[in-house]
C-alpha positions as CSV (number, residue, x, y, z in Angstrom):
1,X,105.9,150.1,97.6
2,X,108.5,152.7,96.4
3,X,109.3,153.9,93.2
4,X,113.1,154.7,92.0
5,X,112.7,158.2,92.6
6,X,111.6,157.8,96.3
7,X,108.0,158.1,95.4
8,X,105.2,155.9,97.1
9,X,103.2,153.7,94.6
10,X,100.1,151.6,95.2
11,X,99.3,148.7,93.2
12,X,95.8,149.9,91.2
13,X,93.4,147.6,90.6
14,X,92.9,147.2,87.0
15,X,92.1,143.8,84.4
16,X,94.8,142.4,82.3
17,X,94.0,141.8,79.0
18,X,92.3,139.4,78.1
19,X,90.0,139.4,80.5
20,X,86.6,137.6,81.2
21,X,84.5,139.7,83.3
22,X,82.4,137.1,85.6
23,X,78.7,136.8,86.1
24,X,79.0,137.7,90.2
25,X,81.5,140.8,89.5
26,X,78.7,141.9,86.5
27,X,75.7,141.7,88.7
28,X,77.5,143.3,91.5
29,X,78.9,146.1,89.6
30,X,74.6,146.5,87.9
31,X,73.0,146.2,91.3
32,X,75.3,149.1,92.5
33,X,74.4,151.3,89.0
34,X,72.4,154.4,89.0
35,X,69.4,153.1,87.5
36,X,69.4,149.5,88.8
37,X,70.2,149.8,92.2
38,X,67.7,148.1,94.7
39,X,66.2,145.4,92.0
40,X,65.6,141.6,92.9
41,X,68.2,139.5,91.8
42,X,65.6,138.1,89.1
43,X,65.3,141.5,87.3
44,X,69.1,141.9,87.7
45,X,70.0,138.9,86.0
46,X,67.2,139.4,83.1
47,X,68.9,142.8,82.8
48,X,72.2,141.2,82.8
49,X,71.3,138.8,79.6
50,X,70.8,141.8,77.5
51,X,74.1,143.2,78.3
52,X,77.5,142.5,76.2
53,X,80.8,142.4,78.2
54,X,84.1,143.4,76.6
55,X,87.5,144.9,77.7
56,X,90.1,147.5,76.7
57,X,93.1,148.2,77.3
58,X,94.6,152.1,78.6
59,X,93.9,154.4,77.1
60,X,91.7,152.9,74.1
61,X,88.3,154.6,73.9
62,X,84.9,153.6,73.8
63,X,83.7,156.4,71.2
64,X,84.9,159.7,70.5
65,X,82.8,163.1,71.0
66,X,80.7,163.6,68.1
67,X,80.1,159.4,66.8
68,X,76.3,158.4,66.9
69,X,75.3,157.4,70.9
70,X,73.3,154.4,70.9
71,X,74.2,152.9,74.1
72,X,75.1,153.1,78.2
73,X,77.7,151.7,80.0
74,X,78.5,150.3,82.9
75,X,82.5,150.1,84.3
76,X,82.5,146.9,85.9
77,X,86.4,146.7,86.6
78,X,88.9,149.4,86.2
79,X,88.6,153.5,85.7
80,X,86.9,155.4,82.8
81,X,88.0,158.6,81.5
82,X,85.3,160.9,80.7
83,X,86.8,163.8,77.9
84,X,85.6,167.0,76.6
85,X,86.7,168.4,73.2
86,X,88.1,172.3,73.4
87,X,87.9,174.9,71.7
88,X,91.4,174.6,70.5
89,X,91.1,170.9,69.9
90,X,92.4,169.2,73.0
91,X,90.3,167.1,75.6
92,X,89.3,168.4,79.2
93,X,88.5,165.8,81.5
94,X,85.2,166.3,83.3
95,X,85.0,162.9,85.3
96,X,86.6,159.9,86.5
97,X,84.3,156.7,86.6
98,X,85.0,153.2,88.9
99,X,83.2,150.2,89.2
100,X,79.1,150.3,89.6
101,X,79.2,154.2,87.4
102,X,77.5,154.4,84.4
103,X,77.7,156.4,81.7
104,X,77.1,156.9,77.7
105,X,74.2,158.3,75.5
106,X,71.0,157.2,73.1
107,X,68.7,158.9,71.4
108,X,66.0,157.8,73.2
109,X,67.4,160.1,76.2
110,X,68.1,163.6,74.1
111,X,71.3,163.1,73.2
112,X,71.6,161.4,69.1
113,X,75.2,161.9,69.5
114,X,78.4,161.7,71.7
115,X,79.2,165.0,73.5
116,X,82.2,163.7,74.9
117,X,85.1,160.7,74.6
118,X,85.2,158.1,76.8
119,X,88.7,156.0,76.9
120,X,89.9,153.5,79.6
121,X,92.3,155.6,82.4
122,X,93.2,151.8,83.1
123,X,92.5,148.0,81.6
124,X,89.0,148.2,82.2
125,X,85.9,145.6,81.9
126,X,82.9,147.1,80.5
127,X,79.5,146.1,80.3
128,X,77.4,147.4,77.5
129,X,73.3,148.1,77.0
130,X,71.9,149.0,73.7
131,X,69.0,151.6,72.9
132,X,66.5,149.3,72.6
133,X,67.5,146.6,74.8
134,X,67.2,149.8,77.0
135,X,63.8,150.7,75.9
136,X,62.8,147.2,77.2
137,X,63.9,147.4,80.5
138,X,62.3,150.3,81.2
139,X,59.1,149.2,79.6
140,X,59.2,146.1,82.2
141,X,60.8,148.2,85.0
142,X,58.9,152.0,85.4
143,X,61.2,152.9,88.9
144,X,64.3,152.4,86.0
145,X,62.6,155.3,83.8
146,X,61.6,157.1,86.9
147,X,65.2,157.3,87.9
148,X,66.3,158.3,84.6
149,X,64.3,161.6,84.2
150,X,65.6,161.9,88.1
151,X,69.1,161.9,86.5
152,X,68.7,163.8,83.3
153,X,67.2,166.6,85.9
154,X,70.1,166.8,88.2
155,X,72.5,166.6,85.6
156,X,70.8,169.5,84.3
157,X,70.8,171.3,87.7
158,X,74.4,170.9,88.2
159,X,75.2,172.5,84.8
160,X,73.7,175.3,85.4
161,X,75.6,175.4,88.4
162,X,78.7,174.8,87.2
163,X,78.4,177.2,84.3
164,X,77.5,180.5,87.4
165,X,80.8,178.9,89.4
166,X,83.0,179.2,86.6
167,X,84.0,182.7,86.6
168,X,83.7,183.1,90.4
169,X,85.2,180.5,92.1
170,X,89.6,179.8,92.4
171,X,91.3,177.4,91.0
172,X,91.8,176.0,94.5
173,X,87.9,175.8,95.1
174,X,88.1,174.1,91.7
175,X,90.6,171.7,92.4
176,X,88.8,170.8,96.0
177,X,86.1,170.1,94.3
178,X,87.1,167.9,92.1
179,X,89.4,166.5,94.3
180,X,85.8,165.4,96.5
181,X,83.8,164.1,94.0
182,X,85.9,161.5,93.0
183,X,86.5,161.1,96.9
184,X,82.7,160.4,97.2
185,X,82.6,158.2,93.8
186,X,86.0,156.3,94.3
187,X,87.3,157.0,97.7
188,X,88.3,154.3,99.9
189,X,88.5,155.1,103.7
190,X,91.7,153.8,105.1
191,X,91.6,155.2,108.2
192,X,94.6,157.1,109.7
193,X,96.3,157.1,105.8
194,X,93.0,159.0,104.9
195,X,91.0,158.6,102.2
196,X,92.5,157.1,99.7
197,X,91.9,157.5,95.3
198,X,93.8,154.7,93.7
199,X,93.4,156.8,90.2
200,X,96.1,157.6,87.8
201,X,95.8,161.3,87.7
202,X,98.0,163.4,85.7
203,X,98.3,167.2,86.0
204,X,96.3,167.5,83.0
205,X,93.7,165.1,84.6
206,X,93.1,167.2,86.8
207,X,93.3,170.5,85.2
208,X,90.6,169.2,83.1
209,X,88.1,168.7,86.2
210,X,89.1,172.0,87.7
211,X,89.3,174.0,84.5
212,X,92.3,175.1,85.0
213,X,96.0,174.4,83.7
214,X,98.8,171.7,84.7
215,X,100.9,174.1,86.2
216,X,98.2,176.2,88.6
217,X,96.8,172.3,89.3
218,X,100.4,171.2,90.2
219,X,100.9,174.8,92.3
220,X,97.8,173.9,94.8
221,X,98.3,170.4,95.1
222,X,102.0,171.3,96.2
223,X,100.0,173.6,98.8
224,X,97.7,171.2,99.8
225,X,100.4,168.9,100.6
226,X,102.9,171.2,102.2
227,X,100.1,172.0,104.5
228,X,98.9,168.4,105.2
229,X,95.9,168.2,103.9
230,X,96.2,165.8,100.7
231,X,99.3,163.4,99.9
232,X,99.9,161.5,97.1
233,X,101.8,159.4,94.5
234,X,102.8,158.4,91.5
235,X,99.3,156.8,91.2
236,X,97.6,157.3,93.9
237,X,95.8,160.7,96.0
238,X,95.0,160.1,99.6
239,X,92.5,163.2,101.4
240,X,94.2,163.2,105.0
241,X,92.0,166.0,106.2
242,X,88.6,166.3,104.6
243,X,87.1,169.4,106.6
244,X,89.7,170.7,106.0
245,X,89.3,170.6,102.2
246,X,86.0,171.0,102.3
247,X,86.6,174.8,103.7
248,X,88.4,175.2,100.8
249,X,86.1,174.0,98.6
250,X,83.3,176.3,100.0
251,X,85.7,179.3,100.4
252,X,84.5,182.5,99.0
């Protein structure tokens, strides 16, 4: 499909409101999750009765950076915005989330508050576990609490990481980076065309994830175009030559 201005689109998967997310979609999306993956279909349904299922529509969010947590989430349809307030007041986007990703916060886990704002990138289906609820499946499931000190600890691990990167790396390592991640989390292999992110990713999308601005973002993906190594649309980014990003990911 081509846009007016010559520009290739892709159709993006994404609900239209209203939208009733079914029971095979929900357990498909919870048996992929972080912390439910590899449960019998007994325990995934049990899990499934405690959850609550709504929608919303682009760009509405979930909560805002700073509201009480008191629950996780699971994306079953669409894409998730993951936001970060600035110091000057804006939002910098740290991750985009598809289908099976979880995220949120509780108490219970360290964190009595929001650090960040979540908002549909799309029209997205959500599926919604309280605190306690939580509590309970944990309680009845030990390899679901087991995982979730696993994930608190990497989580950790990769901050730290992050924060002695920061000052280091290039915005292009930045921006390869970023650009990989949500190849590994939302990447669809489509042979010769690459590997292809049907994501809506503005400039300031992705400046957010590289730490960096629009226009130094916009400056490297033009160069990793011109050079063959990326394409992309109006909403769409397809990795044509991985290694070959990689090496610029891991260039020092």
């Amino acid at each position: 499909m081509t846009a007016p201005d010559g520009r290739r689109t892709i159709p993006l998967a994404e609900v239209t409101l209203p939208h009733q997310c079914p029971a095979p979609v929900r357990l498909g999306v919870i048996a992929r999750s972080a912390y439910f993956h590899g449960l019998d279909e007994q325990t995934l349904e049990r899990i499934d009765r405690r959850m609550r299922t709504f929608t919303l529509a682009a760009d509405e969010a979930v909560f805002h950076a700073g509201e009480e947590a008191s629950a996780l989430y699971v994306v079953a349809e669409g894409r998730m915005r993951i936001a970060e307030p600035t110091p000057g007041g804006a939002l910098a986007v740290t991750d985009i989330l598809g289908p099976g990703q979880m995220f949120g916060a509780m108490s219970s886990l360290g964190d009595p508050f929001h650090r960040r704002t979540a908002s549909a990138l799309v029209g997205s289906c959500l599926l919604r576990i309280g605190q306690e609820a939580f509590r309970e499946v944990m309680v009845e499931n030990p390899v679901v609490g087991l995982r979730v000190v696993d994930d608190l600890a990497a989580r950790l691990s990769r901050a730290q990481t992050d924060m002695g990167r920061q000052s280091t790396d290039t915005v292009e390592q930045r921006v390869a980076r970023a650009l990989l991640r949500l190849a590994d989390s939302l990447g669809e292999d489509r042979g010769s065309q690459g590997l292809l992110l049907e994501v809506p990713l503005s400039r300031a999308d992705l400046a957010g994830l590289a730490r960096s601005t629009p226009e130094t973002v916009s400056r490297v993906m033009s160069a990793l175009r011109r050079e063959g190594i990326i394409d992309s649309g109006r909403r769409w980014t397809s990795i044509l030559d991985r290694a070959a990003l990689e090496e610029r990911a891991a260039e020092e």
